[in-house]
N, C-alpha and C positions, 0 to 999 in steps of 0.2 A: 396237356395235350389230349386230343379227344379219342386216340385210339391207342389200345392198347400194344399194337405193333411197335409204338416209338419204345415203350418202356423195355419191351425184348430186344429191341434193337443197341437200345443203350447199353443194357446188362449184358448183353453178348460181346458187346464192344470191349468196354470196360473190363466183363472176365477174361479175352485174351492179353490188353496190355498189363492188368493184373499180372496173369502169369508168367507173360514177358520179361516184365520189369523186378519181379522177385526173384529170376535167375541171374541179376545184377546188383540184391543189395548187398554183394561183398564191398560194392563201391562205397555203402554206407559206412556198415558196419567195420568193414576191413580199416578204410580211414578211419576210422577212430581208434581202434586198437592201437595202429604206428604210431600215429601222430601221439597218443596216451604216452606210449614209450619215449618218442622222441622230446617231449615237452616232459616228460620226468626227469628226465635228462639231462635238460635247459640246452639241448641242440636247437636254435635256429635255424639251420641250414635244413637239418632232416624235415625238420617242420615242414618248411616252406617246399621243401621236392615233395615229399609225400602228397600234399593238395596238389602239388604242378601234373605231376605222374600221376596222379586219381583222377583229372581233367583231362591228359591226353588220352587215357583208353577210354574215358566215358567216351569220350568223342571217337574214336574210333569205333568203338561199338554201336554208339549211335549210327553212324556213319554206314556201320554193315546193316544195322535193322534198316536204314530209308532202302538202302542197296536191296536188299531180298524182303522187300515189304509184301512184294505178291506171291511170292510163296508163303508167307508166314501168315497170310490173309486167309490164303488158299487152307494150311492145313488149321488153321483155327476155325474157319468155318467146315472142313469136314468133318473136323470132330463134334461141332456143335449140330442137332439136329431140327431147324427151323425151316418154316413156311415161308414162300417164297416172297411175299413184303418183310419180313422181319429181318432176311439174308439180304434184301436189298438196303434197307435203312440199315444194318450193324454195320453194309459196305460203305455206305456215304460216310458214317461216324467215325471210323477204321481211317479212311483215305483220310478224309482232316488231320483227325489227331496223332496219327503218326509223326507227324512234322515234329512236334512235341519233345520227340525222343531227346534230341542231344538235351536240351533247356534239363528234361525229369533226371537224365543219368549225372546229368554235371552236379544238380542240384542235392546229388546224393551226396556227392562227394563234399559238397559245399557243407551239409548237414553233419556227415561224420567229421569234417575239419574242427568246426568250434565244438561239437560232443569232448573230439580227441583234448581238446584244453580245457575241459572242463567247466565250458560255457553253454550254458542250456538255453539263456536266454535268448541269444542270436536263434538259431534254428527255431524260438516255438513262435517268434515275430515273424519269420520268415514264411512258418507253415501258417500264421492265421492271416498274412497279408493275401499269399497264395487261394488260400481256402476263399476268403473274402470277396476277392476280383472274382472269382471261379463264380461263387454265388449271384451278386449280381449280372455279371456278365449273363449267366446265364438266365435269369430273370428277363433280361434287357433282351439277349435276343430271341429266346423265345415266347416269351409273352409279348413281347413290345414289337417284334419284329416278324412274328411268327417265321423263326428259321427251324422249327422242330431239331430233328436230332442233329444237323450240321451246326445250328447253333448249339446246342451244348457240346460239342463236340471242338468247336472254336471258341468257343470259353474259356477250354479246357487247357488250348494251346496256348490262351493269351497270358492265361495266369501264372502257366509253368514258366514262358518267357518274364513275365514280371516278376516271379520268384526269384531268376538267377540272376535278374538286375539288380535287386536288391539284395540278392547275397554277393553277388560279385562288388558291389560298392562296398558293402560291410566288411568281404576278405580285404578289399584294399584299405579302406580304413586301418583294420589290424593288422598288417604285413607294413604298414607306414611307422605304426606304434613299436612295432618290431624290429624295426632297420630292416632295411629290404637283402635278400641275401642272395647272389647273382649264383644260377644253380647251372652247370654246361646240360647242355641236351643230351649227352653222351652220359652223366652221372640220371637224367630223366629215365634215359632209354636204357637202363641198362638191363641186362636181360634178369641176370639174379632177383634185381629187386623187383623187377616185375614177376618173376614165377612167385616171389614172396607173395604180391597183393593178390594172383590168383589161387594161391596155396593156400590161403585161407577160407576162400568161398568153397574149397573141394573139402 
């Protein structure tokens, strides 16, 4: 790109949902610790709610970041202190990739799931198919397209959507190999086991 606004613009972007997204990788790391337990275990059952219940609060978190996105825009650009094309392109970057959100928090949970069984190899196909779309894509649309910073910014969304398809296929795959285990919504939502998976990010 020929000015160097877009690269501040990017950086600025990418440092708010950076720090966003690090105040949720309990969704990672927490599933893996359970499910570690659960699968020492040889519980099935616990398995299978630990991913179901690390998927609904991603998604509800998600759900609250698109909900208060313009506050969270608002106070990540008063903290940051740019010129007024920099603040305008990190806003274009910001509005796309937000979308992003539920695909990146789900995708956490999908990573700590096979961490917690002890399977590496799922999550590092996962991260370099993600990584991969991300890079061409954005090749693609900003050099071929010249979409400056909304194309990398829609890159960014496509890849995180194609990450959790492809982790979402892969969890059914292994929840097939598992026998599938019918979890009530009530044992999902329960309150204890949720203050657990938040218990641990504090």
């Amino acid at each position: 790109l020929p000015d160097p606004v877009y690269l501040g613009a990017v950086a600025i972007g990418a440092m708010i949902f950076s720090f966003l997204y690090w105040g949720f990788g309990f969704l990672r790391m927490g599933t893996t610790g359970l499910v570690a337990q659960a699968w020492g275990r040889r519980d099935r059952a616990d398995v299978q709610d630990n991913l179901q219940r690390g998927l609904i609060v991603a998604l509800g978190l998600s759900g609250g970041i698109l909900l208060l996105q313009l506050p969270v825009l608002w106070l990540g650009m008063s903290l940051v202190e740019a010129s007024g094309p920099v603040e305008t392109a990190a806003t274009r970057y910001y509005e796309i990739r937000v979308w992003g959100a539920p695909a990146a928090l789900a995708n956490y949970v999908i990573l700590g799931w096979f961490l917690g069984m002890q399977d590496a190899r799922v999550p590092l196909l996962i991260q370099l198919v993600t990584n991969g779309v991300n890079i061409v894509l954005d090749i693609w649309f900003v050099m071929g397209l010249g979409w400056d910073v909304g194309g990398v910014a829609a890159a960014t969304v496509i890849a995180e959507y194609t990450g959790i398809a492809l982790g979402g296929w892969l969890v059914w795959r292994r929840v097939r190999r598992m026998g599938v285990v019918h979890v009530p919504l009530a044992r999902l939502l329960d309150r204890q086991e949720l203050r657990h998976l938040f218990a641990l990010n504090r």
